[in-house]
C-alpha positions as CSV (number, residue, x, y, z in Angstrom):
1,X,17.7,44.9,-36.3
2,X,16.9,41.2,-35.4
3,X,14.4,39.2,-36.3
4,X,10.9,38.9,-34.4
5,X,12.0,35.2,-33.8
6,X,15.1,36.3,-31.8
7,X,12.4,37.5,-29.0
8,X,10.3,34.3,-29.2
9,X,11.6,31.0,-27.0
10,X,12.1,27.9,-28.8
11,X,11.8,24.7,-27.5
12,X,15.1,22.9,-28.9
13,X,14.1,19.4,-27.5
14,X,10.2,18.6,-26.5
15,X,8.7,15.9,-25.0
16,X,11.2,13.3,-25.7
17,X,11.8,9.9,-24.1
18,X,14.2,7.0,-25.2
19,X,16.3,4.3,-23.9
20,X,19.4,3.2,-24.7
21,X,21.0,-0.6,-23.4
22,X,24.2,-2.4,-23.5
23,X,25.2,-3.8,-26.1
24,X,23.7,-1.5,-28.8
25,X,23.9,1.0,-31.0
26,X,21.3,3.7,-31.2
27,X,21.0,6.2,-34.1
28,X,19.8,9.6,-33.9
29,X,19.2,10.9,-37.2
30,X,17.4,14.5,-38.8
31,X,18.6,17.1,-40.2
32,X,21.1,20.0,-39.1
33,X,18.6,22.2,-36.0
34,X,16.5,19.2,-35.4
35,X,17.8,18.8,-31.7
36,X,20.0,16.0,-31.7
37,X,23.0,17.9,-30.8
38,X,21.1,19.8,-28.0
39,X,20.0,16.1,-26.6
40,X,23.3,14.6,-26.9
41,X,24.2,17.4,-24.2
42,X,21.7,16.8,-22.1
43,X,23.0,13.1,-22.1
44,X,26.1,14.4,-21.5
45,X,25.6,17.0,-18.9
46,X,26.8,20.0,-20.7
47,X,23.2,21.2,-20.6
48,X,20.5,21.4,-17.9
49,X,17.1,20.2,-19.4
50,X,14.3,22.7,-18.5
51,X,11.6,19.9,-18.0
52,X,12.0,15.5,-17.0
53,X,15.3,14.1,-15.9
54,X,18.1,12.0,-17.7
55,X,18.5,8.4,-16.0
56,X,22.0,6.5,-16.1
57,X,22.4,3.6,-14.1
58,X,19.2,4.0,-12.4
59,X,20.2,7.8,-11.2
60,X,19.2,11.1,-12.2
61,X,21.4,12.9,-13.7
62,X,20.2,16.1,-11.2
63,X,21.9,13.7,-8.3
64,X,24.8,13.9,-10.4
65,X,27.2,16.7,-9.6
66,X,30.5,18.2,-10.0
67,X,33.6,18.3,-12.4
68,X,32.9,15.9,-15.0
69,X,30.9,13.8,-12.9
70,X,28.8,12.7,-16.2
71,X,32.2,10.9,-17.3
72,X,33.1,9.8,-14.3
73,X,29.5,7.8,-14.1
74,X,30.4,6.3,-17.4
75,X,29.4,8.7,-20.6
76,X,32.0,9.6,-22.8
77,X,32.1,11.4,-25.7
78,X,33.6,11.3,-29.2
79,X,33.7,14.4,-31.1
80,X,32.9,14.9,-34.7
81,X,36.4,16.8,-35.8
82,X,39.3,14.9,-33.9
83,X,42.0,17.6,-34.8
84,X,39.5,20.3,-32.3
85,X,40.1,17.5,-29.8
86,X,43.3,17.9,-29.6
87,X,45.8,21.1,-29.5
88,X,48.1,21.3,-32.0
89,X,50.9,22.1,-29.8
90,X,50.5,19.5,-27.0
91,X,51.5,15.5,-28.1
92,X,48.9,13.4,-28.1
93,X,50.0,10.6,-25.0
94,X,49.8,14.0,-23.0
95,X,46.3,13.5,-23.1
96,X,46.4,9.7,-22.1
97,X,48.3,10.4,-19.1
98,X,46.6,13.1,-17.9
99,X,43.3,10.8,-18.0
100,X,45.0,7.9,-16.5
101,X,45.8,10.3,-13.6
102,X,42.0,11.9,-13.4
103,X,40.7,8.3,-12.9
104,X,43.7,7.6,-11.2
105,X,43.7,4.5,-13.5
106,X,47.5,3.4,-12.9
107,X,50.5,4.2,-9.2
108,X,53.1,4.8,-11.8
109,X,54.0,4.8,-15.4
110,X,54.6,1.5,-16.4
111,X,51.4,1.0,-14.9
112,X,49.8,4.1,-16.9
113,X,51.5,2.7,-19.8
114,X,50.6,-0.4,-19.8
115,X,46.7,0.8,-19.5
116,X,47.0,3.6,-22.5
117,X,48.1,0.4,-25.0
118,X,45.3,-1.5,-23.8
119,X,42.5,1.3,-24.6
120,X,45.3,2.0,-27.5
121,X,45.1,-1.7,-28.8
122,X,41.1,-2.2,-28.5
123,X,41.2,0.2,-31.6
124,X,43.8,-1.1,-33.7
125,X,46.7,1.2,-32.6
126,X,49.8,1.3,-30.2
127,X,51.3,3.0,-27.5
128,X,54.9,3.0,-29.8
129,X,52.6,4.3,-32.6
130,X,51.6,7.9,-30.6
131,X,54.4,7.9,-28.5
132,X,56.1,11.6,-29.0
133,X,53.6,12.2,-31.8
134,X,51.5,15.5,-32.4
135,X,48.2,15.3,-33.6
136,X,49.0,16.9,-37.6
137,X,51.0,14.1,-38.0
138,X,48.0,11.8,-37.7
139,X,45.8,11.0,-40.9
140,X,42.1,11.6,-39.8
141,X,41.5,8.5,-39.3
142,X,44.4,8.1,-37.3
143,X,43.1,10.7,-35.1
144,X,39.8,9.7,-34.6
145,X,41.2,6.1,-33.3
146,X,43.1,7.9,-31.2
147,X,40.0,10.1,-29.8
148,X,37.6,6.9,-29.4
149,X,40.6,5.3,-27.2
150,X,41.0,8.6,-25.2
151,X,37.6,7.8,-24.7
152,X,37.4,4.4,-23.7
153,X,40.7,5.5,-20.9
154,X,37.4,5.5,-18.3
155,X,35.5,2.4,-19.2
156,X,32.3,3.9,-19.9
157,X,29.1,2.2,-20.6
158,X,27.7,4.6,-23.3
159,X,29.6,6.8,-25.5
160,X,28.1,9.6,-27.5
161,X,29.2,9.5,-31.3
162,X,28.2,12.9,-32.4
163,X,29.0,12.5,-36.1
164,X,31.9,10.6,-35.7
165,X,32.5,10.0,-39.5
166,X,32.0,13.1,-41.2
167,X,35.1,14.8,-40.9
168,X,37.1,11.4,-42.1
169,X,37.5,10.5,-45.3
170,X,35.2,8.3,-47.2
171,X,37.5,5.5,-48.3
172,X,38.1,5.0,-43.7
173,X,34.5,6.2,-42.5
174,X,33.6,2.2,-42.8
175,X,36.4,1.2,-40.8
176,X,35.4,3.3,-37.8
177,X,31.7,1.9,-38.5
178,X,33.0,-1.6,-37.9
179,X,35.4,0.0,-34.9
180,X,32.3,0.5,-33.4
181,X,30.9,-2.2,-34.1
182,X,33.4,-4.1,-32.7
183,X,33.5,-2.4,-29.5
184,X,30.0,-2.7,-29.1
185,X,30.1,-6.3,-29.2
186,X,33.5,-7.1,-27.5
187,X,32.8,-4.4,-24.6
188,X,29.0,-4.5,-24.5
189,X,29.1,-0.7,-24.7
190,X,25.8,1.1,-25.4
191,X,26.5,3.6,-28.0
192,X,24.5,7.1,-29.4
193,X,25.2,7.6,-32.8
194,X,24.0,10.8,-33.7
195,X,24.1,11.5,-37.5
196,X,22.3,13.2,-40.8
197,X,23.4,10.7,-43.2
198,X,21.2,7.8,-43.6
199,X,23.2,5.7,-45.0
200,X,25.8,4.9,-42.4
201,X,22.8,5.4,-39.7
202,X,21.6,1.8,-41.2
203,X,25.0,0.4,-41.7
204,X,26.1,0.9,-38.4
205,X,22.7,1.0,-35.8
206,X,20.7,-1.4,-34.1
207,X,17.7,0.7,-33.2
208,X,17.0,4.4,-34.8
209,X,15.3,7.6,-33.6
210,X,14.6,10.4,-36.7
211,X,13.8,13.9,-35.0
212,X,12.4,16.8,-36.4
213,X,12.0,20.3,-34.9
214,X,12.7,19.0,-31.0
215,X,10.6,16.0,-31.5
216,X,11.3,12.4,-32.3
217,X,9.1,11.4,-35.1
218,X,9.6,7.8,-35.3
219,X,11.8,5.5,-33.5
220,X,12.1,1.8,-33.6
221,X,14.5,-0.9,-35.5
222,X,16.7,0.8,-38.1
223,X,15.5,-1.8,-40.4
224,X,11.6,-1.3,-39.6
225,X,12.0,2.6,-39.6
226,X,14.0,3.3,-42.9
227,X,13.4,0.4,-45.1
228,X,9.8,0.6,-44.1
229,X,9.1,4.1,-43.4
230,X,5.2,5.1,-42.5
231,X,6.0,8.9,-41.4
232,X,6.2,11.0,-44.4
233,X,9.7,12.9,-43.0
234,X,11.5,9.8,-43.1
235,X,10.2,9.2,-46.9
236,X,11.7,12.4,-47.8
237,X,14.8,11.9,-46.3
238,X,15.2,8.8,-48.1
239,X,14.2,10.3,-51.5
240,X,17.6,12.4,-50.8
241,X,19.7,8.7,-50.7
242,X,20.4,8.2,-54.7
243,X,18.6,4.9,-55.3
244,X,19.6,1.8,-57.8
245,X,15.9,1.5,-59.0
246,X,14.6,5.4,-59.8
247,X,11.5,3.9,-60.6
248,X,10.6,2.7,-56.9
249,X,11.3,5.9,-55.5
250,X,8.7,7.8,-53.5
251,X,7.7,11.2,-55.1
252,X,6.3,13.0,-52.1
253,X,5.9,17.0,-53.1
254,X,7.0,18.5,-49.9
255,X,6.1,22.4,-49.3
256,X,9.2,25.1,-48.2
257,X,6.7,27.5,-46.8
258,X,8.2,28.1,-43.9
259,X,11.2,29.2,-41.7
260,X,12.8,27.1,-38.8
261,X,11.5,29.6,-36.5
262,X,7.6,28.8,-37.2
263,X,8.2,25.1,-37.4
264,X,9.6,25.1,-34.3
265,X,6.6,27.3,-32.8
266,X,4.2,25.0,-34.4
267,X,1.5,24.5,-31.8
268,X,0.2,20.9,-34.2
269,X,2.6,18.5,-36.0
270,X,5.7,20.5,-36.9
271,X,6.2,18.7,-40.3
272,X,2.9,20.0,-41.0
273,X,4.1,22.8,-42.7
274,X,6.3,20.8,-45.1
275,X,3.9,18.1,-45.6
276,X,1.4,18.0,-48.6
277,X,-0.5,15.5,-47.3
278,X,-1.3,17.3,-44.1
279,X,-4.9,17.5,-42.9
280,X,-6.4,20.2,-40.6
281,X,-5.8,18.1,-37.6
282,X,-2.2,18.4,-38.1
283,X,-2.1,22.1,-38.0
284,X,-3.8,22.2,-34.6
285,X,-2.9,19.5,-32.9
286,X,0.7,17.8,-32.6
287,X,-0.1,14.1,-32.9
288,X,0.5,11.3,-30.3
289,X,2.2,8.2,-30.6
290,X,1.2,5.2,-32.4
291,X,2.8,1.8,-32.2
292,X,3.4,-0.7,-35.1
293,X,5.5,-3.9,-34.9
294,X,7.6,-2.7,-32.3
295,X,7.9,0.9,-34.3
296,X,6.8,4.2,-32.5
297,X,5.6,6.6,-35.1
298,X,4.1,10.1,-34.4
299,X,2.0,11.4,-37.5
300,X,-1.8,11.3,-37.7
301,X,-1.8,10.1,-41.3
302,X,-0.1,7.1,-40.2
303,X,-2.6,6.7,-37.2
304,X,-5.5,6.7,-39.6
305,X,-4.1,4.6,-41.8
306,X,-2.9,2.0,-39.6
307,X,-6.6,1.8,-38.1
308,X,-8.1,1.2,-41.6
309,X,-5.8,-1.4,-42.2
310,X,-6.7,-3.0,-38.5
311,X,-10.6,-2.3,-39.3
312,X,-10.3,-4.7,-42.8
């Protein structure tokens, strides 16, 4: 028999706007069901949003039609496990080729060659280094290098990271950090780096969005929003980062009383159910935005607060 929720609609993302430029990298952080996934589709194209539009390059992304005609304006993505990027069976400059002929990059193959090193190079690697090569005889790393190239075949502005580290190992997640890094600066790409560990959120992001339940709850500079963290979701999420100094961490008692389904149905905040700190407001009313130094933050604790410290 299924569950009463399984008749009930859920909004997977609600009411949420952001911007992403050149030249930057732009985290979007929560945990696993927050919506982050679901948005970086919508960015994508893979999924229609029910409500407001997508902009890229000044153009809906309803004006946008056809075949991979989000790609061919310029978003790419990079998957999360390289080895389901690629078959097994198939070698891996297959894949290169067939791009270069898409976006009919190259009139030959020298020329098609000469363009697969290039993308091949801005990541460290080779043509003669994939050259005949299937993807299980590629470390992880390897293969992820190779993805974010594959990706690159089409000169996108904006690339969509969707956890682009956590199938790598741990001793070679920081070299694709800086790979990214590096590409953001040298290309001036504009980058979504969608991830639950916090960690490598503020290693590797300019600017930093944490959602919760469909909603972004505060969004700003990485160093503002997790160094300095107002909203009390992003203060329990750091209490899950082991800290040097026990002594300075936050000890927030955060409530379990509820399933995904209800938070998500929440008519008020949907942390409210979680938070202990929670006033009746929150449980009837889902809080707008307030602005601090440059930080958007969406919990009506915070608003309060932040007007008593104005009024002293």
């Amino acid at each position: 028999m299924g569950s009463v929720f399984s008749r009930l609609r859920i909004t997977a993302v609600e009411k949420v706007s952001l911007s992403v430029h050149r030249g930057e990298i732009f985290g979007l952080a929560g945990e696993s069901g927050c919506g982050k996934s679901t948005l970086a589709k919508m960015i994508l194209g893979f999924e229609q949003p029910s409500e407001g539009e997508i902009i890229h390059r000044g153009r809906s992304g309803e004006s946008i039609t056809g075949k991979n005609a989000w790609r061919r304006a310029g978003v790419q993505l990079v998957s999360q496990n390289p080895f389901e990027a690629f078959n097994p069976l198939r070698q891996v400059e297959a894949y290169f080729f067939e791009g270069v002929r898409n976006f009919r990059l190259a009139s030959n193959r020298k020329e098609a060659l000469a363009v697969i090193d290039r993308v091949l190079r801005l990541v460290g690697m080779s043509y003669d280094e994939i050259a005949g090569r299937y993807p299980a005889e590629f470390s992880g790393g390897q293969l992820q290098r190779v993805s974010i190239a594959r990706s690159l075949l089409s000169e996108p502005l904006l690339l969509i990271a969707d956890e682009p580290v956590s199938m790598v190992d741990a001793s070679l997640r920081m070299s694709i950090m800086n790979l990214f890094r590096e590409l953001k600066d040298r290309l001036g790409l504009g980058i979504v780096y969608i991830t639950h560990d916090l960690a490598t959120a503020y290693y590797v992001c300019d600017r930093i969005a944490i959602m919760f339940r469909g909603n972004i709850v505060t969004m700003g500079d990485v160093d503002k929003v997790l160094l300095e963290p107002r909203h009390p979701y992003v203060r329990l999420l750091r209490e899950c980062i082991p800290e040097p100094e026990p002594d300075r961490r936050w000890t927030s008692k955060i409530r379990f009383a509820e399933s995904e389904a209800q938070e998500y149905l929440r008519t008020g905040c949907k942390f409210a159910g979680r938070c202990a700190r929670a006033m009746e407001i929150c449980m009837r009313e889902a809080p707008e935005y307030t602005e601090v130094d440059g930080t958007l933050i969406r919990c009506h604790l915070c608003a309060d607060e932040i007007a008593d410290e104005v009024g002293q």
